[in-house]
N, C-alpha and C positions, 0 to 999 in steps of 0.2 A: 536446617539445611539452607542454605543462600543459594536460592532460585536466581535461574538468570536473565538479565533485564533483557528487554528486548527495544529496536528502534521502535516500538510504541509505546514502552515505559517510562517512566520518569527518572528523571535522573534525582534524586535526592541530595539536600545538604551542601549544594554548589553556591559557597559565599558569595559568585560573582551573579547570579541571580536571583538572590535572596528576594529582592523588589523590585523580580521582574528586568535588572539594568543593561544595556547593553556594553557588551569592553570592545574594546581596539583589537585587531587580530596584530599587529605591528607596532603594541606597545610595552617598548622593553621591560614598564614596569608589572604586567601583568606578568605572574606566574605560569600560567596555563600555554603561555606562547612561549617558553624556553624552547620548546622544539622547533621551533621556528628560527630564523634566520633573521637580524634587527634588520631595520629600512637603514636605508643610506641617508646620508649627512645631507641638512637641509629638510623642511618641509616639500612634503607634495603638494603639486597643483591642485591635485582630484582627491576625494576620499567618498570614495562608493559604502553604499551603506547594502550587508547580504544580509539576508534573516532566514534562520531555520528554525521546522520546528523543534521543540525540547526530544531529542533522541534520546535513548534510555543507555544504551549498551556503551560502556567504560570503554570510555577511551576518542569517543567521535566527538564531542566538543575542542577536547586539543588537536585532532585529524581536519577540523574546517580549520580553525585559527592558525595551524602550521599550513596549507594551503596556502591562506592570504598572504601570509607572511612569504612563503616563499615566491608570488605573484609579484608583489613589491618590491622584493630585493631584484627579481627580471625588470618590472619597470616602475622604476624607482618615483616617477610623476604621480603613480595611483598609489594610494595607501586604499584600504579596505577593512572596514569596520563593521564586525561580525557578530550578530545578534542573537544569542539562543533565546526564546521565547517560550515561556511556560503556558501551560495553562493552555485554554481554546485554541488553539492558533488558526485555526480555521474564522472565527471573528476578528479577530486580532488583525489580521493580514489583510482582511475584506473592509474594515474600517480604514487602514492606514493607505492604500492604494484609491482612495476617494480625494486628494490630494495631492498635489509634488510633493511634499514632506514625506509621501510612504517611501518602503525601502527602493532603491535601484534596483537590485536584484533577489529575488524571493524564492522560494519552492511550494509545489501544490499537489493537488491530486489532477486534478481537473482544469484543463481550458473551457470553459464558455464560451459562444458568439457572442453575449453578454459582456463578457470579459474584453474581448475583442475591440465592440462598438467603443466601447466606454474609456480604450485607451491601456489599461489595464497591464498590457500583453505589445507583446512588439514582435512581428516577424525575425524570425532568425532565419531565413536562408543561408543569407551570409555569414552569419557564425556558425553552421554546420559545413558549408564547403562543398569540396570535393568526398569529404570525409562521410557526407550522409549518406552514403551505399554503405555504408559500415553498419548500419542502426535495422535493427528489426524492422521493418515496415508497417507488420500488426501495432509494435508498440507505439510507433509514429503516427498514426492514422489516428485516435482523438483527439489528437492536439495539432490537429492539420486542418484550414477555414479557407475558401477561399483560394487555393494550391500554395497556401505558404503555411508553415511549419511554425508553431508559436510556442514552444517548448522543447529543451534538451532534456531526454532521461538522465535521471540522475543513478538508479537503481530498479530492476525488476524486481516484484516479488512474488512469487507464484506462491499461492494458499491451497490447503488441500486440506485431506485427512491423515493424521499421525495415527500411528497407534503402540501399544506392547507387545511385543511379539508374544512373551510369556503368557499375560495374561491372556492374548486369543489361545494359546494351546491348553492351561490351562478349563478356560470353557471351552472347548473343541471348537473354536469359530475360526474359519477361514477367510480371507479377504473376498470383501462381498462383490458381487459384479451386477447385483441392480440394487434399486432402492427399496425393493421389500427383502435382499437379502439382509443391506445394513441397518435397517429399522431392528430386524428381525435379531442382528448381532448385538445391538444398543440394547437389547431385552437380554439378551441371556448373558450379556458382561456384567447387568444391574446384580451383585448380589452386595448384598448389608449395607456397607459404607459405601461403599465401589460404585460408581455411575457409569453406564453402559457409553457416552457420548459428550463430549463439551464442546457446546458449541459460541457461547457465552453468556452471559449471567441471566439475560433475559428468557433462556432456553429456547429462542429461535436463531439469535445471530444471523450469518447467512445463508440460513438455507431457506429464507421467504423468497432469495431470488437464484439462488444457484441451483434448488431442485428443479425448477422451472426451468431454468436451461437445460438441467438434464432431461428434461423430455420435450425440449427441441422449438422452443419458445423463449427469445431473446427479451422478450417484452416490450419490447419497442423495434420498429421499421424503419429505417431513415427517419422521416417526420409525421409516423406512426406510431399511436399507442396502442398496443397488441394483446395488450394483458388481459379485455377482458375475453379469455380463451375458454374452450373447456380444457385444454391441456395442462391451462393455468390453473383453473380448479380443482384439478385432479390433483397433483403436485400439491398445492397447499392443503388440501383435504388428509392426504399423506404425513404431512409434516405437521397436519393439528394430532393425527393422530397417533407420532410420534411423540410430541409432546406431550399427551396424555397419559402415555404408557410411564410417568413417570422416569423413562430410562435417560435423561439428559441434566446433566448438573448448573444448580444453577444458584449464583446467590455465593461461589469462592472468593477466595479472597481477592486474585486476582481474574482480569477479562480474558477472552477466548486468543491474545493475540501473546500470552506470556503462556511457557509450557510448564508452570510449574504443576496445576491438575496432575498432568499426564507423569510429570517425576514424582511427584507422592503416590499416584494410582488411586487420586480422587475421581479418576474418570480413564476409562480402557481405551478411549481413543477418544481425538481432540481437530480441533479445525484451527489450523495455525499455519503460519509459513514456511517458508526453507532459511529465512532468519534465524531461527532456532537450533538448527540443527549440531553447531559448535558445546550451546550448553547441553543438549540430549547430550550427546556424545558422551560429555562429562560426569553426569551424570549417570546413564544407565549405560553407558555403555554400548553393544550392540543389541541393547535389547528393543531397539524400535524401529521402524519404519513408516513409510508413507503410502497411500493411494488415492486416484484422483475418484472426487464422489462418482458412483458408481451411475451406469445410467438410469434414466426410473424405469423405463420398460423396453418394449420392441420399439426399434425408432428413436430411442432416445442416444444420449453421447454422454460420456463422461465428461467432466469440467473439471477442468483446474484454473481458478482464477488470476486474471496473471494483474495484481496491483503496482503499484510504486511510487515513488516520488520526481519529478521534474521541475526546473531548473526556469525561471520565468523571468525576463526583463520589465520592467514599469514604462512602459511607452509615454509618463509623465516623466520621466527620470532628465533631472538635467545634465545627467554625464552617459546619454544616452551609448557614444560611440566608446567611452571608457571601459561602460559596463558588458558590450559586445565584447571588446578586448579581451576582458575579466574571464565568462564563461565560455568562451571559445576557448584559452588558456586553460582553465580548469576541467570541463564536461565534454571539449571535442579531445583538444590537441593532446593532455597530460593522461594516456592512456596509464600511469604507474599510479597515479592517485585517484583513477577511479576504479582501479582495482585495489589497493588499497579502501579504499571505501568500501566498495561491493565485500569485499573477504576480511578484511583485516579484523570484524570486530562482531561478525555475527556472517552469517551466508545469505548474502543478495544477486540475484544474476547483473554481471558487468551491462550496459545496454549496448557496448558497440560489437557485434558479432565477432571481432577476431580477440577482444577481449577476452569474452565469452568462451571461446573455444581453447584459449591457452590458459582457460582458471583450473588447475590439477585439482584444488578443492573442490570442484564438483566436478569430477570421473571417478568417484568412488560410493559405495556404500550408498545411506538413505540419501545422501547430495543427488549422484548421479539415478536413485528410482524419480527423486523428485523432477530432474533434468529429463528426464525420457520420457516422463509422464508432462511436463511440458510441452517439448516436442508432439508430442500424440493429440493430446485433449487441452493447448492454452487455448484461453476464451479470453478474449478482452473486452473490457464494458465498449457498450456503441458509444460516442462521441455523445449524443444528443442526451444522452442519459444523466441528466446533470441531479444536482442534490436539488433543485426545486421543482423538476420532472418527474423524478422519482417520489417526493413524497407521498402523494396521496395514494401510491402505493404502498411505501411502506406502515403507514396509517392501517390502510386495508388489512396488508398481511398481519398487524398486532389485534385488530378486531377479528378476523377469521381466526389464527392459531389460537391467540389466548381469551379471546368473549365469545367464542361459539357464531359469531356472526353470521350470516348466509354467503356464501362464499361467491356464488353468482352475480347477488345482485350489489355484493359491499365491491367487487372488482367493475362491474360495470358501469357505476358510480361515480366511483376513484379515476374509472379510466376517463371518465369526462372532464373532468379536473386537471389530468395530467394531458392531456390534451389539449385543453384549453390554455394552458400555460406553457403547451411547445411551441402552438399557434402564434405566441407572440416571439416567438427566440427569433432573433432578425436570421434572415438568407446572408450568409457573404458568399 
């Protein structure tokens, strides 16, 4: 069965990456930009350099290169030379932005104040416009320092739980609505082969931090660390002894963010994206659906994690005003190719709200539960919540769920750490 790749898969067997190289999105002699349109006669002045990371789902490497392409043939002075990058990219990006020589224009998860200080990152007011009432607010608001805006979304992705319809009828399991009903469902979907839950290979994936939200602790306060709770230890006490219960898959072939588990029926339900839902489809048909983790008790809120990718300038960049030109062009103004993007090649929400609202692919079926249960229960990470904030949390939560650790005093710990390291993230 050919499982289908997802934006966090690999793309396989791509000659023009073999070592890692980068091509030209505007050179006639590359293959992969026929769908593009050639550049006009004469060199360009400028040649901005974009880098994404390696997407998985067929067809989005020649979707950025015909982008470029079509940028250039509008203004014929910028050519744009477009980088898929294998591998880390999360290193990759953070070594080459130490320099002018990184790219001009990048994508991320995450802005820093870090990012900020250091140059990194470039306000974009001005390439959002009058157009920025367009954009989600929640989504805008991490990558907002200081009252200017240092990122365009490029895609939303809300993550959730999928699951089999069939298989819940078959075990009489109903969609749970707190987290001892779904602990409870992950136990009786477990029979033989079949695993009640995927959450990924590690058998905790995200639920060290999204149960915790569901019972109403973000884990961090503005420039607060708040984890060490009891709310929070309750929550992970939960989720160790879900993990115990053997009822979560772990160790497939592939990680919690491809839905192939859930098409074989290696696992009765899965924690995955609205990415997915094109190859669901194709495969099972209508036999699945989605719901957001349920809350953990009295007081607590369902979450649906709203992730994605965004659109960054290198404030080292020497084609600084080119490169505004560039993504204003692409991520504000060309509302058809970022719908294209969002739909054409897997299911991402559009970021600019009228986008959004005229994508017919998600007013339907598991799109539009996933779309409602957005609306209802999206959570976005706090801004301050950076990947060197959060570790020694997620440290913590791998000692409590899988070494039995003390769950009190390994969070209270960690929270000194993580604390200690927000302490220095500068004020803008």
């Amino acid at each position: 069965m050919n499982r289908p790749l997802t934006r966090r898969g690999l793309l396989k067997g791509s000659v023009l990456f073999v070592a890692g190289a980068a091509v030209s999105a505007c050179s006639t002699a590359d293959p992969l930009a026929k769908t593009g349109s050639a550049p006009a006669a004469g060199a360009p002045k400028i040649t901005l350099t974009h880098w994404y990371h390696e997407y998985g789902e067929e067809g989005t490497q020649q979707a950025a290169m015909k982008y470029a392409a079509d940028f250039t043939k509008a203004n014929p002075d910028i050519a744009v030379k477009v980088s898929w990058i294998p591998g880390d990219y999360g290193t990759k990006w953070t070594a080459a932005v130490l320099t002018q020589d990184g790219p001009d224009v990048y994508e991320v998860n995450d802005v820093s104040p870090n990012m900020v200080k250091a140059g990194q990152v470039t306000p974009l007011e001005e390439v959002f416009g009058a157009e920025k009432a367009d954009y989600n607010a929640k989504v805008l608001e991490p990558y907002t320092w200081g009252g200017q805006v240092y990122a365009v979304p490029m895609i939303v992705d809300p993550m959730l739980v999928f699951y089999r319809k069939s298989l819940f009828q078959k075990a009489g399991v109903t969609v749970p609505t707190s987290f001892a009903e779904f602990a409870a469902a992950a136990g009786k979907l477990t029979q033989g082969k079949q695993k009640g839950l995927f959450v990924g290979n590690d058998g905790v994936g995200s639920l060290g931090q999204m149960v915790p939200w569901s019972n109403g602790n973000l884990l961090i306060d503005d420039r607060k660390i708040t984890y060490a709770d009891a709310k929070v230890v309750e929550a992970l006490t939960a989720v160790k002894d879900l993990y115990d219960s053997k009822a979560t898959l772990q160790g497939y072939s592939t990680d919690w963010w491809d839905p192939g588990a859930l098409i074989t029926g290696a696992a009765a339900m899965q924690w995955v994206g609205l990415w997915t839902v094109p190859g669901l489809t194709e495969e099972l048909g209508d036999d699945f659906d989605a719901f957001a983790l349920p809350p953990f008790g009295p007081g607590g809120q369902a979450v649906v994690n709203m992730g994605g990718w965004v659109q960054v300038i290198n404030g080292k960049s020497r084609n600084l005003e080119a490169a505004k030109k560039y993504v204003r062009w692409l991520w504000v103004e060309n509302t058809a190719a970022q719908t294209d993007w969002s739909l054409g090649y897997g299911f991402h929400i559009p970021p600019r709200n009228s986008a959004a609202s005229q994508a017919t692919k998600l007013q339907s079926g598991p799109a539009k539960t996933v779309m409602d249960a957005v609306a209802a229960h999206g959570i976005k990470q706090p801004a301050l919540w950076t990947t060197e904030v959060r570790q020694p949390y997620t440290d913590a939560v791998t000692a409590i769920v899988k070494k039995g650790a003390d769950p009190k005093k390994t969070l209270a710990e960690a929270a000194k750490r993580s604390q200690d390291i927000l302490d220095k993230v500068p004020v803008l």
